[in-house]
C-alpha angles and dihedrals in degrees: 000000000000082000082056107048091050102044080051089053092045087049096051092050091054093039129046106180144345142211103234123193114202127186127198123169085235142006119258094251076074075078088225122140091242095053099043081047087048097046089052093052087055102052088050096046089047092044079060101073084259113138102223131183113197120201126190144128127311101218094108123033111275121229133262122276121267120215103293096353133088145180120232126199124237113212099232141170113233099176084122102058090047090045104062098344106260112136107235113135115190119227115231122225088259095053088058093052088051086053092049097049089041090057088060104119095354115157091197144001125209120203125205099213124330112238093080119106100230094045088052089050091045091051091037086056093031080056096048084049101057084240112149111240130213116198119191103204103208100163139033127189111333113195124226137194087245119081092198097056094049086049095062096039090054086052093051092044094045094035107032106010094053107040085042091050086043085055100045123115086221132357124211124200121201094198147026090242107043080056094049085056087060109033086113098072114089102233132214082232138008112278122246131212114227116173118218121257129239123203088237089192087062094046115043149117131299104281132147098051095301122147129197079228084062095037091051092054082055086061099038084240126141125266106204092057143074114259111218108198135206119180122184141066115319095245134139094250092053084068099252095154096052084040086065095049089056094048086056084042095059109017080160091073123061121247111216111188118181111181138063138242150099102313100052122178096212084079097054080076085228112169084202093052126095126181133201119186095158105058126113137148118001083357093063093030087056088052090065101052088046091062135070101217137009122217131206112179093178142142130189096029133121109217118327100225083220095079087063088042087058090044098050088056093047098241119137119254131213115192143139124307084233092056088046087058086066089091117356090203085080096056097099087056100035116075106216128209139175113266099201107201120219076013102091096159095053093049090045079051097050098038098044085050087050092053099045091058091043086051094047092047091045114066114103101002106135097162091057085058094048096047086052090055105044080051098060095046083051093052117017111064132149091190085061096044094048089049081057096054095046101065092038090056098042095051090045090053098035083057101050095043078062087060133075114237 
């Protein structure tokens, strides 16, 4: 860490500032783990003094500019992800002209994932261009019920995601198990490993006077039984199937689902089911505190920013022993449980047990909220991410500049 900080100070002497080109397959305003991760490496990059050009898909609104930073909107066509779900914007012939004059005296461009098409144009061009690439792997194989689709995501990581990760300048992991997937591909550089960061003064403990009891009026929840929480897109992977058995499991408990998509619980017809689509910032942030529990049934993913979120906020959190493999330091604060694919009823039995025992360990212990929290300040910065980036960008540019293109 100490090698870090002052390669970073010596950086900043020689380098000023950057132009920075980031790629994500959609804004945060989408409301997916990638894009809100994406949007905060942004603000922390422009705040800076990066400039940093963020392109992505213009299927939700982008976000303002920031001193000398902007977002710019990709023309796409979306009619995937409202189709079955999958999140897979197209680029339009006019979207890849913007990449290409947007790459136009770049230093670096980070990439969010690399399975998206315009990601894959933007590194295919960086690479003609002699432009280091970044590329920050959130995700690895993620199975699905249909064979055909697996079929198809086991040809684009074997034939696209390896050979682009070999080819990087530099490769990021956000999580221990997204690298052990792919510790078999024989990288430029070794890989490093950044957690995410959580804005831990938007998500935090109760404070002020508040009271989950409050809180909960705010929500029309009840207030004489346990909230059970699931934050995060309404998708197959995220273990919506499974979360509907539960709910039919427990309807003494209240279901509390903030997030859209495909699989949406309003349509189960639950009377212990509430759903929120429209929360974002303190709105979501105050959901949290108003629960007992938060619940992440899913497979195939990294690390859900959501469990830091939780964290942050001090709740209790139930997921799959394979999330919880993301970083093993949270083990002692994170209750695991087995997510069965194509076996919705045995993970609905496992995770609503889990979460019995986390609930009846759980009421009035202050110091178990605190501990969660201290741990995530200890562990979930994006000061300390950004710090991260930033060393990694500007060696990377510093060395190119050294070489003749």
């Amino acid at each position: 860490m100490s090698g870090l900080a002052s390669d970073t100070t010596q950086i900043h002497a020689e380098t000023d500032s950057m132009k920075i080109l980031m790629a994500s397959h959609y804004f945060a305003s989408h409301k997916g783990g990638i894009e809100i991760v994406a949007e905060a490496l942004y603000r922390e990059l422009a705040n800076r003094d990066q400039e940093v050009v963020w392109i992505a898909g213009d299927a939700t609104p982008s976000p303002e500019p920031i001193a000398k930073s902007r977002a710019v909107p990709l023309s796409i066509f979306n009619f995937v992800e409202k189709k079955i779900g999958l999140p897979f914007p197209i680029p339009t012939p006019g979207a890849l002209r913007t990449i290409s004059r947007e790459l136009a005296n770049t230093d670096v461009l980070i990439l969010h994932d690399c399975l998206y098409l315009s990601n894959i144009f933007a590194f295919l061009l960086a690479q003609s261009r002699g432009l280091p690439t970044i590329i920050v792997q959130h995700t690895r194989f993620t199975p699905y019920r249909s064979s055909l689709l697996n079929a198809v995501m086991r040809f684009s990581n074997a034939a696209v995601a390896r050979p682009t990760l070999s080819s990087a300048a530099q490769v990021v992991f956000i999580s221990e198990t997204t690298r052990s997937f792919f510790n078999d591909v024989r990288f430029r550089k070794p890989p490093q490993t950044v957690f995410n960061g959580v804005d831990t003064n938007l998500y935090r403990t109760l404070a002020g006077g508040e009271t989950k009891a409050s809180l909960r009026r705010d929500y029309n929840l009840p207030e004489d039984r346990p909230v059970v929480l699931f934050v995060g897109r309404f998708v197959e992977k995220k273990g919506l199937r499974a979360m509907r058995r539960m709910v039919e499991l427990h309807p003494d408990w209240t279901w509390a689902f903030a997030g859209w998509g495909p699989f949406d619980p309003t349509g189960w017809n639950a009377p212990n089911v509430r759903v929120f689509s429209n929360l974002h910032g303190p709105s979501m942030a105050a959901l949290y505190r108003a629960s007992d529990v938060l619940v992440l049934p899913s497979t195939g993913e990294g690390f859900p920013l959501v469990v830091q979120e939780a964290l942050s906020s001090g709740l209790p959190v139930v997921c799959s022993n394979e999330t919880l493999e993301a970083d093993p330091a949270m083990t002692p604060f994170v209750r695991g449980a087995n997510a069965y694919r194509n076996d919705d009823d045995r993970t609905a039995q496992e995770f609503t047990s889990a979460i019995d025992d986390v609930l009846k360990s759980e009421p009035g212990s202050t110091n178990k909220s605190a501990a969660r929290r201290a741990f995530a300040l200890s562990r979930y910065s994006w000061q300390h991410a950004a710090e991260q980036y930033m060393g990694i960008a500007s060696r990377l540019a510093a060395h190119t500049s050294e070489v003749p293109r």
